[in-house]
N, C-alpha and C positions, 0 to 999 in steps of 0.2 A: 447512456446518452444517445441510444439509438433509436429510430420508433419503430413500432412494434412491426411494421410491414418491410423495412430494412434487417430487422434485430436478428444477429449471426449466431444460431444457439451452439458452434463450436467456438466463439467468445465468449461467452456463457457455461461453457465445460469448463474451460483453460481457468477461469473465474473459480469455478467450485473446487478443482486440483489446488488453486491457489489457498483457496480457503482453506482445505482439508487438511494441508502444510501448515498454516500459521496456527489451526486448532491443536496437532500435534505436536509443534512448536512448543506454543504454550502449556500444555498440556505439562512436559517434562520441566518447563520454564515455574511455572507454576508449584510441582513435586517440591523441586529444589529450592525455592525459596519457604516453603514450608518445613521443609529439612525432612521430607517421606521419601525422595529418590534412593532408591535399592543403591548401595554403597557398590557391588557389582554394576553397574551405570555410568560410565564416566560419559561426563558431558567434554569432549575436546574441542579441538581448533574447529572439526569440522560444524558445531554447534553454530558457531559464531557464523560460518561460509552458506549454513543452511539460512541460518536468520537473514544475512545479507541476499539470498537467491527469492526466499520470499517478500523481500520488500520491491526487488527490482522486477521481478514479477507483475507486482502490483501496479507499480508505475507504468509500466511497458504496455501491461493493459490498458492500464487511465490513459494513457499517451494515442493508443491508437483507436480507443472511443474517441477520442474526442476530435479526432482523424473524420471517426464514419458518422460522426454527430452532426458534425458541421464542415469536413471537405469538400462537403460542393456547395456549400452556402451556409454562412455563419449566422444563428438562430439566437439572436442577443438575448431576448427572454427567457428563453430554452438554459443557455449559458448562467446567466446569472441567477438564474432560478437555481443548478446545479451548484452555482459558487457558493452559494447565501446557505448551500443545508451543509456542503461539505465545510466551512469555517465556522457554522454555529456546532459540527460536531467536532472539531478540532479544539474548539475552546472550551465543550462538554467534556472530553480528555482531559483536557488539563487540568478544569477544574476537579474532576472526579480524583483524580492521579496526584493533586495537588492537598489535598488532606488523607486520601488512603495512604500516600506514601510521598510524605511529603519531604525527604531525603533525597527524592529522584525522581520528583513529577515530569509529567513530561512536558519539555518548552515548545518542543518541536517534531514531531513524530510525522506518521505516516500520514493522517488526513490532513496536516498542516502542507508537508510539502505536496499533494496529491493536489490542494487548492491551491498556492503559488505557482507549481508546475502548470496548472491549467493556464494562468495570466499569462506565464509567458509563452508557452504552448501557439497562443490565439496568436504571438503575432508572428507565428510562422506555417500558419494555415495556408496562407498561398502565396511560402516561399517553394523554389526548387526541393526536391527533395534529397539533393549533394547538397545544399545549401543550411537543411536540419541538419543534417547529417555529422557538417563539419562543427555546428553548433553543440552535437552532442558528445563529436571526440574533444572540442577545447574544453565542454565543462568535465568531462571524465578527467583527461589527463593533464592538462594544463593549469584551468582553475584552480586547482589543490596547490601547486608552486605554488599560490602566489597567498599562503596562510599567513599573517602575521602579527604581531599583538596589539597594534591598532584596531583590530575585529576583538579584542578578546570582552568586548564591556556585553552586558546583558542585551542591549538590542539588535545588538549584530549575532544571537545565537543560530538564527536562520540561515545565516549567507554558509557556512559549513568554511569560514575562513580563518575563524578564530585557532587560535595554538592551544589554547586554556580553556576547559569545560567544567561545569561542573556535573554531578552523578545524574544521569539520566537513563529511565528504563526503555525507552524509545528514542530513535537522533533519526530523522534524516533529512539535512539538513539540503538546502539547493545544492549547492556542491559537497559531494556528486551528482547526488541523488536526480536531480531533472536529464539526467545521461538517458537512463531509461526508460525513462516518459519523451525525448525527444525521438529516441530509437523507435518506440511504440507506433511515432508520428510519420517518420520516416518510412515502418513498414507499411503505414496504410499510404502513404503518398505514391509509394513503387506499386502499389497495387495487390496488398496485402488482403483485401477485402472479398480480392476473386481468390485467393487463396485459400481462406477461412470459409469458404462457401459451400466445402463438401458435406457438409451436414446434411441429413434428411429434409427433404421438403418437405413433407409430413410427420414431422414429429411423432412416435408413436411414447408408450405412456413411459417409459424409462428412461426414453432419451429428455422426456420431458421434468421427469425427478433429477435427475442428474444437473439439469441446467436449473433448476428452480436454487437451489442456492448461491449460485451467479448470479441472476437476476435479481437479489435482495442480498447484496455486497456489504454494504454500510450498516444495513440494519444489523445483520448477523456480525459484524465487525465489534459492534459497538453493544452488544449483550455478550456475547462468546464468552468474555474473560468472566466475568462475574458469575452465568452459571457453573463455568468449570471449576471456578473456586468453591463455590458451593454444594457442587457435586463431590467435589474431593475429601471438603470440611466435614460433611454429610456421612459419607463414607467413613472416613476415621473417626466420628462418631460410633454410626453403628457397628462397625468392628471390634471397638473398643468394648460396645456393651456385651457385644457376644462373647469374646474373647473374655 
């Protein structure tokens, strides 16, 4: 959401670490629901702690793009340019995730809250930054009280209110999940952006490999799973034929 004469290529690192996570991620995500994870493999609690580190990760970043996108002047067409691809890829999700597995399609997942977070993001672009702040301990800690079975019908699976779900291979729903896309916001409002600034001002050719899968976030989001499914599938093919 940067332009290319702003663009911070250690947000662009933190981008591909993120990525490199949720590929590994799935990677063993993927094993296991195949039923190939080495029985020596236990997937525990911290599974679950890893998955939630890389979601908020994600938003944290989206949160403070969209800080350095538009904190000194909100670029409407720039914005809504950004909104129209991340909701047309949220509903590519779904629908894909919605006949692959359709036991636990996904309602609401990562580019779903990634593009609601952005809405409400915008209208705290030139709030205080104590003022995100406090917006982002009430929806962490507070919002979640107030869960109750009046949210449990199918159109409220967004708000993250509901007590009653059903099976879903991705959730992250507004509450919490805008906690760490307001944080994001918050760090670029205190002045995150001189922070993130030690990067090379001449990129040399590694640093510039390193960032190039940050810079193509979405794309790589939204093929990753199918080729590693296919590279897995492929694999236990050819093994099989050797063997």
């Amino acid at each position: 959401m940067t332009s290319p004469a702003t663009r911070l290529i250690t947000v662009d690192w933190l981008r591909t670490l993120a990525l490199v996570n949720m590929m590994a991620f799935h990677f063993l995500f993927d094993l296991r629901m195949l039923n190939l994870l080495p029985v020596w493999i236990s997937l525990g609690p911290w599974f679950a702690i890893w998955a939630k580190a890389i979601a908020g990760s994600f938003l944290f970043l989206a949160g403070f793009s969209l800080w350095l996108g538009h904190g000194t002047g909100f670029r409407t067409r720039s914005f809504i340019k950004r909104l129209g691809v991340l909701v047309l890829a949220a509903v590519g999700v779904s629908l894909v995730t919605y006949f692959a597995v359709p036991g636990a399609w996904v309602r609401f997942g990562i580019l779903h809250s990634i593009a609601l977070a952005s809405v409400v993001g915008a209208i705290f672009l030139r709030a205080h930054w104590a003022v995100t702040l406090v917006a982002a301990a009430i929806a962490f800690q507070l919002l979640p009280n107030m869960r109750d079975p009046m949210f449990d019908g199918v159109f409220w699976v967004w708000t993250g209110l509901s007590t009653s779900l059903p099976p879903m291979i991705d959730y992250e729903p507004l509450v919490p999940w805008v906690a760490p896309f307001l944080l994001g916001m918050t760090f670029g409002q205190v002045g995150g952006a001189r922070l993130m600034a030690w990067g090379p001002v001449h990129s040399g050719r590694w640093a510039r490999r390193m960032a190039w899968p940050g810079q193509h976030t979405l794309s790589l989001y939204l093929i990753h799973q199918p080729l590693l499914i296919g590279l897995i599938i492929a694999t236990q093919w050819a093994f099989s034929r050797i063997v």
